[in-house]
KOLSE-372914 format. One record per residue: residue in one letter; x, y, z of N, C-alpha, C, O, CB in turn. Coordinates in steps of 0.001 Angstrom, whole numbers, plus 524288, in hexadecimal, padded with zeros to 5 digits. Glycine has a CB too. Layout:
<atoms>
rest	nu	nv	nw	cau	cav	caw	cu	cv	cw	ou	ov	ow	cbu	cbv	cbw
A	X	Y	Z	X	Y	Z	X	Y	Z	X	Y	Z	X	Y	Z
...
</atoms>
This chain:
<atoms>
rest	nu	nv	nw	cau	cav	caw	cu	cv	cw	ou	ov	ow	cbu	cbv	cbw
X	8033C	7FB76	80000	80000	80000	80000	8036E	804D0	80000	806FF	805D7	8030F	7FC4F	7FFFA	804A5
X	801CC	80763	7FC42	8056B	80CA6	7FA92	8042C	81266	7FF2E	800CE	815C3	7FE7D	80316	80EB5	7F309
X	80750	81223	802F3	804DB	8177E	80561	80462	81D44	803BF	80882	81F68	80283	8071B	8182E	80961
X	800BB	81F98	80397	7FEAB	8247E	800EC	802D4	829A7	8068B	803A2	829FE	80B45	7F517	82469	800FD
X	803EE	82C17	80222	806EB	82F4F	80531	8033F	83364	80712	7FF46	834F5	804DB	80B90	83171	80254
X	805AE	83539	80C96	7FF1B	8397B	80E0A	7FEC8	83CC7	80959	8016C	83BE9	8056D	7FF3E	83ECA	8146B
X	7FB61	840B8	809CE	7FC8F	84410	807AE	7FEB7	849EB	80B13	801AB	8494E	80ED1	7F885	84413	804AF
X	7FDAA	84D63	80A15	8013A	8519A	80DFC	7FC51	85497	80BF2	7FAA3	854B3	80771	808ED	85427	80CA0
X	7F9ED	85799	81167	7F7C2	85B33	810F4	7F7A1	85F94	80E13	7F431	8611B	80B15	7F7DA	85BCC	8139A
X	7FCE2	86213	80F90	80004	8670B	80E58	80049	8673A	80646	7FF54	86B11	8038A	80798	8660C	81221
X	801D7	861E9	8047A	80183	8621A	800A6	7FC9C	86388	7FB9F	7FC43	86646	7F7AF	8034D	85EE3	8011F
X	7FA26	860B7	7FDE6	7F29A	8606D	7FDA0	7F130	865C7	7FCC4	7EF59	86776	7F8A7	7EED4	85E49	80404
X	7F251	868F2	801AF	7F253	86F20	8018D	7F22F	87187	7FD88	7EED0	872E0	7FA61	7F60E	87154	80384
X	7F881	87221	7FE45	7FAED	87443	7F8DD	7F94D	871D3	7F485	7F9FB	8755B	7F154	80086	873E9	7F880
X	7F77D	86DFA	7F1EE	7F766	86D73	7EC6E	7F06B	87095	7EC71	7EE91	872BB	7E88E	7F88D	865BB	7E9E2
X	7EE34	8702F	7F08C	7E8B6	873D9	7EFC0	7EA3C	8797B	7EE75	7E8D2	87C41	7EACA	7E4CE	87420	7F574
X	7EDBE	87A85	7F2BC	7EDAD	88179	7F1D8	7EF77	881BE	7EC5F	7EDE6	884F0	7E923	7F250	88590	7F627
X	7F369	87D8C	7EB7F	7F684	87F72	7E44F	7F0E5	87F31	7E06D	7EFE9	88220	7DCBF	7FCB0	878D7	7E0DA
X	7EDFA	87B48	7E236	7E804	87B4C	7DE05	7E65B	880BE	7DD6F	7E651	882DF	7D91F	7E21E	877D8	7E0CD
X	7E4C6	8836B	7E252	7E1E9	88760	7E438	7E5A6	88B6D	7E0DB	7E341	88CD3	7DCEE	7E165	887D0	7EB0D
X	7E92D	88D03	7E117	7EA4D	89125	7DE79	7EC0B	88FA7	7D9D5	7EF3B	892E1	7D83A	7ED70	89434	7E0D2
X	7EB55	88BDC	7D6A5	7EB79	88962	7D031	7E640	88D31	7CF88	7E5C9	8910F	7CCB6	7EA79	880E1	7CEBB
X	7E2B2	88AF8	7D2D9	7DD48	88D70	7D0C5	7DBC8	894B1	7D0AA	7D981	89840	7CE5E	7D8CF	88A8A	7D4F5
X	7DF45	8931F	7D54B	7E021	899D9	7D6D6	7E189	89D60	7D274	7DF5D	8A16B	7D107	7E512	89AE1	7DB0B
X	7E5E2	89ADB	7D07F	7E93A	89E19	7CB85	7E495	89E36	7C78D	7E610	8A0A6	7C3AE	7EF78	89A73	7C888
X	7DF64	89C7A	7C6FA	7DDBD	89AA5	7C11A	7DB99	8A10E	7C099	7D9EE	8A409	7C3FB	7D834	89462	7C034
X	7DC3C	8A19C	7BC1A	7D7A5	8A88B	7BB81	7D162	8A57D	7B974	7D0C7	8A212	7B61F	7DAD3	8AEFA	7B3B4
X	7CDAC	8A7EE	7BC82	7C98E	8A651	7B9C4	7C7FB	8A8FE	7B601	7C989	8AD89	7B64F	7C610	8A59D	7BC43
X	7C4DE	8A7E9	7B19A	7C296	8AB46	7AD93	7C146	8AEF7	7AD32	7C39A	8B1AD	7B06A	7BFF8	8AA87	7AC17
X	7BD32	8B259	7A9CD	7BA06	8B5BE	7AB91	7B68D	8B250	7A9D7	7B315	8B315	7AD14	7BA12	8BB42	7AA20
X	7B557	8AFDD	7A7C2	7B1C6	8ABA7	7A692	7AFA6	8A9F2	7AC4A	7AB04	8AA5D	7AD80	7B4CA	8A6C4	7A33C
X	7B372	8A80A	7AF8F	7B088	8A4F2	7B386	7B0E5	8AA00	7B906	7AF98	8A897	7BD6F	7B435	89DD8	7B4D7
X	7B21C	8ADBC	7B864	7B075	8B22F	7BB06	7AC85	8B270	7BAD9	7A9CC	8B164	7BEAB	7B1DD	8B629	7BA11
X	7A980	8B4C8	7B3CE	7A65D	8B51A	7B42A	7A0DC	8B210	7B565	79C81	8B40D	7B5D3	7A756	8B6A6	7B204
X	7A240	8ACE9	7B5D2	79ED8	8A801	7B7A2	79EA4	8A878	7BCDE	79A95	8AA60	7BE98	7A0FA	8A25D	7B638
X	7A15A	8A774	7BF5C	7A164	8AA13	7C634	79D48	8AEDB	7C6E6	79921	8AEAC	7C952	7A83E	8AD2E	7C815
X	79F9A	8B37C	7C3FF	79BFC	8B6A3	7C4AB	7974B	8B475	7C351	794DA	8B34F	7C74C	79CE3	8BACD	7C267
X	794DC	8B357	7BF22	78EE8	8B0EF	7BEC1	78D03	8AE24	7C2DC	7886E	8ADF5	7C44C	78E2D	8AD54	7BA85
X	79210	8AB27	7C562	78FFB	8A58A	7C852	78C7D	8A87E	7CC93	787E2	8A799	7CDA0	7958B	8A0F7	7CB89
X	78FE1	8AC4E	7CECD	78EC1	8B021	7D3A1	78ABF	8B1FC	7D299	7874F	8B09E	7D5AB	79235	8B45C	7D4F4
X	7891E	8B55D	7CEAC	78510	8B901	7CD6F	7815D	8B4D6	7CCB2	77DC8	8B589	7CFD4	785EE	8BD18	7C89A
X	78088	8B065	7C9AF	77C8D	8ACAD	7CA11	77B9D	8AB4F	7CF1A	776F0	8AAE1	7D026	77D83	8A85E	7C744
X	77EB0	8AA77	7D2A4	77ED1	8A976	7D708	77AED	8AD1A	7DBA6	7770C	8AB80	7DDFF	78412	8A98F	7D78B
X	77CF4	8B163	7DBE7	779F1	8B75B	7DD41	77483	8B7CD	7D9F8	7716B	8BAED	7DBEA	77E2F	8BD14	7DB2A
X	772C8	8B53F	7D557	76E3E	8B75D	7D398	76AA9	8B205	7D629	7666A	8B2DC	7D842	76E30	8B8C9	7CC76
X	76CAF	8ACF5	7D5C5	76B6C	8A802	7DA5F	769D2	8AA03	7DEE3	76545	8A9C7	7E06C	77048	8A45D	7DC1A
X	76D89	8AC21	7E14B	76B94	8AE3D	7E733	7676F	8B27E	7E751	7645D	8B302	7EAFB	7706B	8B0C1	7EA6F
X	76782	8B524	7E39E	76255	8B9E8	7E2FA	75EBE	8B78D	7E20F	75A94	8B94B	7E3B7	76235	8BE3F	7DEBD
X	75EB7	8B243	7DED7	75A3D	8B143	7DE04	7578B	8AD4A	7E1B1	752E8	8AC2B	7E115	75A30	8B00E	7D94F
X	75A2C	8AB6D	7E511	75987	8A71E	7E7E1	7568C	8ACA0	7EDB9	7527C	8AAAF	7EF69	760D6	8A260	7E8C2
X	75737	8AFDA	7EF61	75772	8B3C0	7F355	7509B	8B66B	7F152	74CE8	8B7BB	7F419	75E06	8B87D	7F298
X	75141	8B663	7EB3D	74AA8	8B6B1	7E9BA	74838	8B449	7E8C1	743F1	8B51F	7E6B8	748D1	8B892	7E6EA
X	74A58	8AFE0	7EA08	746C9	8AB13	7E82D	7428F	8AA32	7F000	73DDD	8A994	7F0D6	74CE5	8A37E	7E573
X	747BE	8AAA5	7F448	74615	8A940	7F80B	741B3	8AEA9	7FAEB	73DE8	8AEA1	7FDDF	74B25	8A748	7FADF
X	744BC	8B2C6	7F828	74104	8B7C7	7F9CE	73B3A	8B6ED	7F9C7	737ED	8B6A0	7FD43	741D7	8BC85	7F5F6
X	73B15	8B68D	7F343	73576	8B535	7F19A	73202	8B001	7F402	72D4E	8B077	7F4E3	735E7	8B463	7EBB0
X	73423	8AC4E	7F4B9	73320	8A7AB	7F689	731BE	8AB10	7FE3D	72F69	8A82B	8014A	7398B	8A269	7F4DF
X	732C7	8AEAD	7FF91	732DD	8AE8D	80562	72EDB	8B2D1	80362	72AAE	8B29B	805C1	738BE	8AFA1	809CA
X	72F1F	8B646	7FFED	72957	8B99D	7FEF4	723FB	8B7E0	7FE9B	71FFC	8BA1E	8000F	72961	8BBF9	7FA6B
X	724AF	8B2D5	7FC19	71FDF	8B04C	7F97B	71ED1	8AD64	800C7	71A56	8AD33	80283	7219B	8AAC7	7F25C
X	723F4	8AB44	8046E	72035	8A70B	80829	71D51	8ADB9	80B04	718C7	8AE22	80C8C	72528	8A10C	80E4A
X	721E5	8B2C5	80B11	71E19	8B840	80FC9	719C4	8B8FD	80DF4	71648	8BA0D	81118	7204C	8BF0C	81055
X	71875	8B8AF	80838	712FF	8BADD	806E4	70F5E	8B602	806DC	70AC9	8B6AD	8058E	712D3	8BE09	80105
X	710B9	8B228	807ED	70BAF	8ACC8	80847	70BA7	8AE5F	80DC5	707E4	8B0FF	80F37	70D53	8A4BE	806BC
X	70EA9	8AD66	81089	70D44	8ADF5	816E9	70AC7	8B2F3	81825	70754	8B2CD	81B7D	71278	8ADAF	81AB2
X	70C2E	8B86A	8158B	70677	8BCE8	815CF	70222	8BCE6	812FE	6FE57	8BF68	81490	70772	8C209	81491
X	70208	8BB82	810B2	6FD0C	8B738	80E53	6F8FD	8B54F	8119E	6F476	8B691	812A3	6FF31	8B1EF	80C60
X	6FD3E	8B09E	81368	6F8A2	8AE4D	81682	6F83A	8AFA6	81BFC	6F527	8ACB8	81E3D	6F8C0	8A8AE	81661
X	6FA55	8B32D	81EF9	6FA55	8B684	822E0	6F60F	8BA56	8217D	6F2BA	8BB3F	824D5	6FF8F	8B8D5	823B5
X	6F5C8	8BD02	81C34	6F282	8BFD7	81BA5	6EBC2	8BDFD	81A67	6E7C8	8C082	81B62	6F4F9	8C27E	81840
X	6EC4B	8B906	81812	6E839	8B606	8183E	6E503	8B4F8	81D12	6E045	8B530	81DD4	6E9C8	8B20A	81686
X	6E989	8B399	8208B	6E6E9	8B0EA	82691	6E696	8B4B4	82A53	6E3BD	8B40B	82E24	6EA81	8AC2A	82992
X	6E935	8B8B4	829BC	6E736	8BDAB	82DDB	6E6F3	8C42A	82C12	6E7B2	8C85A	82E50	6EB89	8BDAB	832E7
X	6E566	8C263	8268C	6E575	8C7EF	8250E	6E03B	8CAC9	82639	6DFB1	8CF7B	82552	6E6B7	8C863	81F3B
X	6DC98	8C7E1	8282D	6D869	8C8D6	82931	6D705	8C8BE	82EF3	6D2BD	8C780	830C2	6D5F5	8C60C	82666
X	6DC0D	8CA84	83219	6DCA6	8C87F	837AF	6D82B	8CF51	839F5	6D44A	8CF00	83CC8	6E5C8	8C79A	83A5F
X	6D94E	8D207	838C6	6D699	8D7BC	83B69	6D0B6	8D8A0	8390B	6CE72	8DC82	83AC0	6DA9B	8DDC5	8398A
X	6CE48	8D5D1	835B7	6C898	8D634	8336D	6C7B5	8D0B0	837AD	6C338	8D050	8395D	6C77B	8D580	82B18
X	6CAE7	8CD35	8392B	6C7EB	8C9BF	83CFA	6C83A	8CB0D	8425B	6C518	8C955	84592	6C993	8C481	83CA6
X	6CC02	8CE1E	8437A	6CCAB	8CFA4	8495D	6C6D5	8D39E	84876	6C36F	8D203	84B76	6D3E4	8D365	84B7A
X	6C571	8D706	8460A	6C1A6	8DB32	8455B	6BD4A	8D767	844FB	6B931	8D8CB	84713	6C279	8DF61	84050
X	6BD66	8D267	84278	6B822	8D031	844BE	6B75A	8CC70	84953	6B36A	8C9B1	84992	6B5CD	8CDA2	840DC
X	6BAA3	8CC55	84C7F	6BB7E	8CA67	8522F	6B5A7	8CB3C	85597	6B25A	8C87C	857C0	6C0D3	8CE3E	85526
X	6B6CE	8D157	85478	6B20A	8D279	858E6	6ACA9	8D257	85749	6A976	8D2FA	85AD1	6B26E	8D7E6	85B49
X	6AAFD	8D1AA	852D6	6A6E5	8D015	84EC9	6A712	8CB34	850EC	6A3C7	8CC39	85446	6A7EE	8D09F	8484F
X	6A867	8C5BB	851FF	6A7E8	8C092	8536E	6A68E	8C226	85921	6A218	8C0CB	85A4F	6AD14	8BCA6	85252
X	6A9C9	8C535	85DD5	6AAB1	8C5D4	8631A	6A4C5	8C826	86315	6A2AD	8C5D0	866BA	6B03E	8C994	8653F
X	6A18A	8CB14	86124	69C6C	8CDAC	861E0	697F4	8CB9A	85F69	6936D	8CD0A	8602B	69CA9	8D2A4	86051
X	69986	8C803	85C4D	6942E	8C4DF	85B2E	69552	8C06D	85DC4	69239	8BCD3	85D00	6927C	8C3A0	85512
X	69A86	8BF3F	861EF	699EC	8B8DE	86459	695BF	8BAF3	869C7	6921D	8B886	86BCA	6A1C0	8B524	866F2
X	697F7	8C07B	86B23	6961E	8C2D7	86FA0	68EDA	8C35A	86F96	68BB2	8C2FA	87332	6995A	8C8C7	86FC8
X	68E0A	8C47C	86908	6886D	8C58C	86A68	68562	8C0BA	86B0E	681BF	8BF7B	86DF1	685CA	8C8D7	86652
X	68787	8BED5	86821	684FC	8B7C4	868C6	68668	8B5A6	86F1E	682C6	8B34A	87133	68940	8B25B	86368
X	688B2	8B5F1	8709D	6895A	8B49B	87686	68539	8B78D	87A68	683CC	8B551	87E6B	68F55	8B646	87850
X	683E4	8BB2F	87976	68143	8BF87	87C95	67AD5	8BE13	87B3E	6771E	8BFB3	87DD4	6836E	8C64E	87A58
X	67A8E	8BB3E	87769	67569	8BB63	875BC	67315	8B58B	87A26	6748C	8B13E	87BBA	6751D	8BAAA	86DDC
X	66F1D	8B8DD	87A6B	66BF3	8B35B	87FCF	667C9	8B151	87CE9	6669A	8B2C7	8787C	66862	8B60B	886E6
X	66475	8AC35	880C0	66003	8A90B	87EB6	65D3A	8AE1D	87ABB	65DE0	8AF71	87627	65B92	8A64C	88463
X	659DB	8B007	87F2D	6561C	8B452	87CE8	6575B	8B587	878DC	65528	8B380	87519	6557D	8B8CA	87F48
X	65BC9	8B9B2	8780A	65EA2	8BC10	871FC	65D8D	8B95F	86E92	65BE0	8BB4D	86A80	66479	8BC71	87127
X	65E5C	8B252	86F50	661CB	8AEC7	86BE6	65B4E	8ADCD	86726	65A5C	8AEF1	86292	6653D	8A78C	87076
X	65842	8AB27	86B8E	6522E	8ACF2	86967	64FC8	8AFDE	865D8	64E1F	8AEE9	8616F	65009	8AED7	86C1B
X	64FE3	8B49A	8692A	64D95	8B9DD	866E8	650AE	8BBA7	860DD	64F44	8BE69	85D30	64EBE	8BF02	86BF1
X	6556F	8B8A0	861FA	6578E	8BB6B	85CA3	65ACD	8B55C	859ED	65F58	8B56A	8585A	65CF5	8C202	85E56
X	65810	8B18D	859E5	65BE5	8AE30	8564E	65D33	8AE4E	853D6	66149	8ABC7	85412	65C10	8AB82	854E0
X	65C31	8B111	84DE8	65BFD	8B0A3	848D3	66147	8B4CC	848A8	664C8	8B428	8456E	655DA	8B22A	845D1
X	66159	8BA4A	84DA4	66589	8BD57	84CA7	66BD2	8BBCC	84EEC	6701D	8BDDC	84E43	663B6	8C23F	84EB0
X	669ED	8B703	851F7	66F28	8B63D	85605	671D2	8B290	85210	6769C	8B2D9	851B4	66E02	8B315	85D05
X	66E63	8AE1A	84E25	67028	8A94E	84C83	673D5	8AC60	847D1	67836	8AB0A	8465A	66B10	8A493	84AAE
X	670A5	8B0EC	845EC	6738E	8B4C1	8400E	67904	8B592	84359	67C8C	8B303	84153	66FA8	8BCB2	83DB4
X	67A60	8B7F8	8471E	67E7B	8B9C6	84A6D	680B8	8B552	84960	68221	8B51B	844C8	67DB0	8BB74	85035
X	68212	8AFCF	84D04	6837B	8AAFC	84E67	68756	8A98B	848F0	68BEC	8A837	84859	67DF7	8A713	84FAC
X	6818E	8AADF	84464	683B1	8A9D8	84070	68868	8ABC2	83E0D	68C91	8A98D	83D14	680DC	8AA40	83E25
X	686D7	8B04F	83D56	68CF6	8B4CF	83CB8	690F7	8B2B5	8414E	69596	8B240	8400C	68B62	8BD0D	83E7F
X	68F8D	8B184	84622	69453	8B02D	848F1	696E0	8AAEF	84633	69B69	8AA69	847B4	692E9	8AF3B	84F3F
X	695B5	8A7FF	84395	698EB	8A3B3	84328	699C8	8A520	83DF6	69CB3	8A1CE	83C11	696DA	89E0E	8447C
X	69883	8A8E4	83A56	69B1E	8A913	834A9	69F95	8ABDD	83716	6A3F2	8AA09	8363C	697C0	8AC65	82F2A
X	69F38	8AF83	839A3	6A45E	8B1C9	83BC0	6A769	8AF48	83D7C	6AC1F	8B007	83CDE	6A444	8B4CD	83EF7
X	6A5CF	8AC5E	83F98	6A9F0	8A88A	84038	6AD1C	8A214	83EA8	6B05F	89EE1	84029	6A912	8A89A	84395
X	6A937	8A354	83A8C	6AB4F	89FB4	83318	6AE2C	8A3AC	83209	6B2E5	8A2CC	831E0	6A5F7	89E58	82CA5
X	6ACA4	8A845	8312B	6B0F9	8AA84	82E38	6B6D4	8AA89	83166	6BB6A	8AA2F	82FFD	6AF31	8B06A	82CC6
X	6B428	8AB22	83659	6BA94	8AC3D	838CC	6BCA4	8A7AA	837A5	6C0D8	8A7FA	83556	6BBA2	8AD7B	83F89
X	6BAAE	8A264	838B3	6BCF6	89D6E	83645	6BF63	89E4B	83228	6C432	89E47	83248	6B996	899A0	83505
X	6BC95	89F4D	82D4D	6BF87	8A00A	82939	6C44C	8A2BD	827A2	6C757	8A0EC	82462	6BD26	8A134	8271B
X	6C501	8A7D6	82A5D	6C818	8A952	82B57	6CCC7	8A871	82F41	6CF8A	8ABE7	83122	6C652	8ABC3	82B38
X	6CD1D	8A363	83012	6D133	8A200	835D4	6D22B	8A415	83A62	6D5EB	8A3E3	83D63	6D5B9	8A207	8352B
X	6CCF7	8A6BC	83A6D	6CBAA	8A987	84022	6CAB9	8A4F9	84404	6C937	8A0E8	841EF	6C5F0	8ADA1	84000
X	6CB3E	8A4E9	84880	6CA65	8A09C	84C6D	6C957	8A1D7	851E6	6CCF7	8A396	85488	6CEB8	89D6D	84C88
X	6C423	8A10D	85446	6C23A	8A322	857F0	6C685	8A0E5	85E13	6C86F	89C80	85DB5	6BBB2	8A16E	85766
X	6C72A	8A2B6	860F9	6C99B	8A1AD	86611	6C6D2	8A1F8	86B2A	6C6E4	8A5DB	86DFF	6CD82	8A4E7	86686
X	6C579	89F99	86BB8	6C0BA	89F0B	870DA	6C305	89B49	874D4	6C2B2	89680	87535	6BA3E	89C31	86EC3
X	6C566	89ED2	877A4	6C6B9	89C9E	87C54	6C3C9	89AE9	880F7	6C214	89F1B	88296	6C966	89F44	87DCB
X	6C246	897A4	883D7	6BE1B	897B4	88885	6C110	897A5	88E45	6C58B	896E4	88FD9	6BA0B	89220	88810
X	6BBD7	898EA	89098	6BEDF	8994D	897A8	6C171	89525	89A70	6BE31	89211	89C31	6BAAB	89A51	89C32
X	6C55D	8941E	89B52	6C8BF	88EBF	89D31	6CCD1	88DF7	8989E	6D153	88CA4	899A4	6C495	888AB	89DDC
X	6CB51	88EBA	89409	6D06C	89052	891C0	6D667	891E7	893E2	6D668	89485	897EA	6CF0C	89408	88F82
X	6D9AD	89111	8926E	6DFE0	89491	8920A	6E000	89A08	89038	6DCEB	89B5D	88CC7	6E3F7	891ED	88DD1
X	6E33D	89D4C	8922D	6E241	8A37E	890FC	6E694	8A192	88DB6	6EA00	89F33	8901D	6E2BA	8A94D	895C9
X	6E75F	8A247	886E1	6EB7B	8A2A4	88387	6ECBE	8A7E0	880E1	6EAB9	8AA2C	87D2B	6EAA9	89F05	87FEB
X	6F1D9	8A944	884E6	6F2E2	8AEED	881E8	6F2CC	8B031	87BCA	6F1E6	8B484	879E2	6F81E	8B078	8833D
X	6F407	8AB13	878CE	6F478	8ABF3	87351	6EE8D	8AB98	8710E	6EE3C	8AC6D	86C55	6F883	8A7A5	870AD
X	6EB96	8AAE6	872B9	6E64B	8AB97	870AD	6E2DA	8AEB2	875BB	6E12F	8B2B4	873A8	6E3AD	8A542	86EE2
X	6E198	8AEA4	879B9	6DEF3	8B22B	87C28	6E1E3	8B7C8	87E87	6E657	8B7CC	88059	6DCA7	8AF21	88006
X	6DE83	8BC69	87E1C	6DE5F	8BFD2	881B4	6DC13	8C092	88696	6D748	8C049	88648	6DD73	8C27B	87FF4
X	6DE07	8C196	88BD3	6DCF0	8C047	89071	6DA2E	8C6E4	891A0	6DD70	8CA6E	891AA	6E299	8BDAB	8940A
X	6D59A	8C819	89259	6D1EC	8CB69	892AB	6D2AD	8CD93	897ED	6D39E	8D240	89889	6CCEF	8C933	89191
X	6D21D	8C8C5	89D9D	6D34B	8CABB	8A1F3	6D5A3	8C403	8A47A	6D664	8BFB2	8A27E	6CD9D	8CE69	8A4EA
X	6D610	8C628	8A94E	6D6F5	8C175	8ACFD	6D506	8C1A0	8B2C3	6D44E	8C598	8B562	6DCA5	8C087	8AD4B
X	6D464	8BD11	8B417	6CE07	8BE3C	8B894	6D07D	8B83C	8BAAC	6D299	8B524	8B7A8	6C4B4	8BE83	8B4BA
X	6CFEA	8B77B	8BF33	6D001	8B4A0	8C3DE	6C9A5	8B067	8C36F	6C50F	8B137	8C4A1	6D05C	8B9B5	8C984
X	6CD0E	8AB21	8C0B8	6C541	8A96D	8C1C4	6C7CC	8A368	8C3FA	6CBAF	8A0F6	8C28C	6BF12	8A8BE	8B984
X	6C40E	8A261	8C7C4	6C5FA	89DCA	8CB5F	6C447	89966	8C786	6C0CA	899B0	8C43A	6C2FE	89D5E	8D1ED
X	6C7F7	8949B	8C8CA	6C7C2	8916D	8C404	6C9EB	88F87	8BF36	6C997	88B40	8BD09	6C58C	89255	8C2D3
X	6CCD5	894DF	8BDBC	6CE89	8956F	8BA1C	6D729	89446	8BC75	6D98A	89377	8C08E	6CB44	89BA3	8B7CD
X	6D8C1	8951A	8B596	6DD38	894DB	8B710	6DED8	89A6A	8B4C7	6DBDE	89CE3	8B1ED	6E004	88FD5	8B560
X	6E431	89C5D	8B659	6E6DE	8A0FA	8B2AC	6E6C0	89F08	8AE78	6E7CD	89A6D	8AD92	6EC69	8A2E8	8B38E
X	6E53F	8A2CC	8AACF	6E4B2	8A14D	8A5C7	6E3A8	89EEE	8A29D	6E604	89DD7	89E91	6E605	8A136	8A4AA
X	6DD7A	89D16	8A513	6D87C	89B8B	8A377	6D4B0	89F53	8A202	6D2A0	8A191	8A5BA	6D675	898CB	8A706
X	6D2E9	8A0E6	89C94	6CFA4	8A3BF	89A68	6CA8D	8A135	89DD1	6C8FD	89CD8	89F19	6CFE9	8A36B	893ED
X	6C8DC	8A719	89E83	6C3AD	8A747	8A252	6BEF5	8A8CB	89FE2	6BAE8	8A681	8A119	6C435	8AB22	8A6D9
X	6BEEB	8AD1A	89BE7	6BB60	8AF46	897D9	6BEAF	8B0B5	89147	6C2CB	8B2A8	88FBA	6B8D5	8B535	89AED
X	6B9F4	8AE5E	88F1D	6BC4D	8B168	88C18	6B976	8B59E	8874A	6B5E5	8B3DA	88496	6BF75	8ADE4	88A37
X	6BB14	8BA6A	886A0	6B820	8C0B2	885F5	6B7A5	8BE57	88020	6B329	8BDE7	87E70	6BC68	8C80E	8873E
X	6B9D3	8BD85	87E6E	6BAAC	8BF66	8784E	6BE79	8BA1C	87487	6C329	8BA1E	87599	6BEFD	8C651	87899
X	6BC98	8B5A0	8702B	6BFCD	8B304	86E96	6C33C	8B3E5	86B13	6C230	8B75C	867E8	6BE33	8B030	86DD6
X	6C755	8B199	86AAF	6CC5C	8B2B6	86845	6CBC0	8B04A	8624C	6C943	8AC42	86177	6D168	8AFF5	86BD7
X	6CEEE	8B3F2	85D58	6D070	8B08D	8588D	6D558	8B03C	856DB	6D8F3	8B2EE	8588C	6CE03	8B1EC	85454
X	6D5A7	8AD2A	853B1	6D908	8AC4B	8515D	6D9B4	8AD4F	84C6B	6D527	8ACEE	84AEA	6D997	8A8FE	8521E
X	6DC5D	8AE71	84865	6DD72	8ADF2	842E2	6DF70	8AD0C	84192	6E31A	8B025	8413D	6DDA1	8AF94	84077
X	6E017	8A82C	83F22	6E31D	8A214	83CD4	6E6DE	8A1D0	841D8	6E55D	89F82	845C9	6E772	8A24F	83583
X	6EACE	8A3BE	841A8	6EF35	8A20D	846A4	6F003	8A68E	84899	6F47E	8A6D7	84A50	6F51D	89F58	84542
X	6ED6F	8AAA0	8492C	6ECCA	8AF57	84B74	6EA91	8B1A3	84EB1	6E6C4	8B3A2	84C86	6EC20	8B138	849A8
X	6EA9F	8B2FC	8543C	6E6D5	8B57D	85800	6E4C8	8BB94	8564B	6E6AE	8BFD2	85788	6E9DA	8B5BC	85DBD
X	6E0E0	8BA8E	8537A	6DE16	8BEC9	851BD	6DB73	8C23D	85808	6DC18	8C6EC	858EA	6D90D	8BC04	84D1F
X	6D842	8BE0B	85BFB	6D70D	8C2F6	8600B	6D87E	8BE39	86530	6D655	8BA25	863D4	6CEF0	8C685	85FC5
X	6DA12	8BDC4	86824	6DA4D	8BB2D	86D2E	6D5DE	8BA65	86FD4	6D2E5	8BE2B	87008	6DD44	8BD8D	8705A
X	6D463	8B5E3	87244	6D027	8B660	875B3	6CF3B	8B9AE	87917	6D2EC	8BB47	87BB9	6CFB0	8B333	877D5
X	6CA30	8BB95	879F5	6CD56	8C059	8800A	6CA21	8BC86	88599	6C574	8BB70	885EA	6C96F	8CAA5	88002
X	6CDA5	8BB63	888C0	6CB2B	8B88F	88B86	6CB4C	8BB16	891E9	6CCFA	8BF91	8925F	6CD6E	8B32C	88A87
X	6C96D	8B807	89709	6CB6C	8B9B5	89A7E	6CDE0	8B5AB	89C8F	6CC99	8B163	89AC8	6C8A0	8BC31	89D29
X	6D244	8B5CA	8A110	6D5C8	8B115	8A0D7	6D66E	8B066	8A8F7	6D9B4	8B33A	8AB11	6DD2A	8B30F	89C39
X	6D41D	8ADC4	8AB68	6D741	8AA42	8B083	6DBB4	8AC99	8B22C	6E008	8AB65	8B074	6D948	8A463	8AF16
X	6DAC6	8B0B7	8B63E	6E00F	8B1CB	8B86F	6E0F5	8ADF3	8BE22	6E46A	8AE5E	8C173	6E067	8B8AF	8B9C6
X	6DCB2	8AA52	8BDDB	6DD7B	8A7CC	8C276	6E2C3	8A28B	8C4A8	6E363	89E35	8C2AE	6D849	8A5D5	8C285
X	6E5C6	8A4ED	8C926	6E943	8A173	8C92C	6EA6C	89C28	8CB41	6E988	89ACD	8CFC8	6EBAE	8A36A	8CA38
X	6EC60	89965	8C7CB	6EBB8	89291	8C750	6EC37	89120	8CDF9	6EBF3	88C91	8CF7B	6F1F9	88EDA	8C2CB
</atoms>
């Protein structure tokens, strides 16, 4: 078996660096100057176009998402304005007794009626009623706490009454419940 002589690092070296400046010495063209230059400038008009390609692509997802933001709550202040239109015809219907109910059927059932298209439409519109009841949880993210009152029985922050019901619009707290809430301690 023939032994292979090492080789020497140092040598290895040097015959690279002698490559490196063979190549070094070469003059390049203007021919391939000017190809470089193109390569670059093709290069730079790549990146411009790639920078408007992603612009536009991020224009088109901002204006779908105000779109449909504007779809689902652009109509958020014509429904807060009919809030109290639902809050005063739930009130008159509550107020109305046997006697009334009698004497005037034909006008309470027309009312009743309008109360539940109003509230198809609010359906339709992704309005969503919030009706909290007494023994409930007081939830800051959906109720407003009106007052707080000491009632035996109860725990802190157990809704005790509640004034006025809360909506929603699609994933939006359009009005908070207004409730009153258990300051009584556990």
């Amino acid at each position: 078996m023939a032994e292979q002589e090492p080789t020497n690092f140092l040598d290895d070296l040097a015959e690279a660096e002698a490559e490196l400046d063979q190549e070094a010495d070469v003059d390049f063209s203007d021919e391939e100057l000017e190809l470089d230059a193109l390569k670059a400038e093709r290069d730079d008009y790549r990146d411009r176009f790639m920078r408007a390609l992603a612009d536009a692509e991020n224009a088109r997802k901002r204006s779908d998402r105000d779109r449909r933001e504007a779809e689902n709550y652009g109509g958020s202040k014509l429904s807060r304005d009919m809030l109290p239109v639902y809050d005063n015809m739930k009130r008159a219907l509550e107020t109305v007794t046997d006697e009334q109910r009698e004497a005037n059927k034909a006008l309470l059932e027309g009312i009743e009626l309008t109360m539940r298209e109003l509230i198809s439409v609010f359906g339709k519109h992704g309005i969503v009623v919030i009706s909290p009841e007494a023994g409930d949880r007081f939830d800051p993210q959906n109720h407003e706490a009106m007052f707080e009152a000491p009632v035996p029985g109860t725990k802190a922050g157990d809704i005790i009454q509640v004034m006025a019901e809360g909506f929603m619009l699609h994933d939006r707290l359009l009005r908070p419940a207004q409730v009153g809430v258990s300051s009584t301690p556990a």
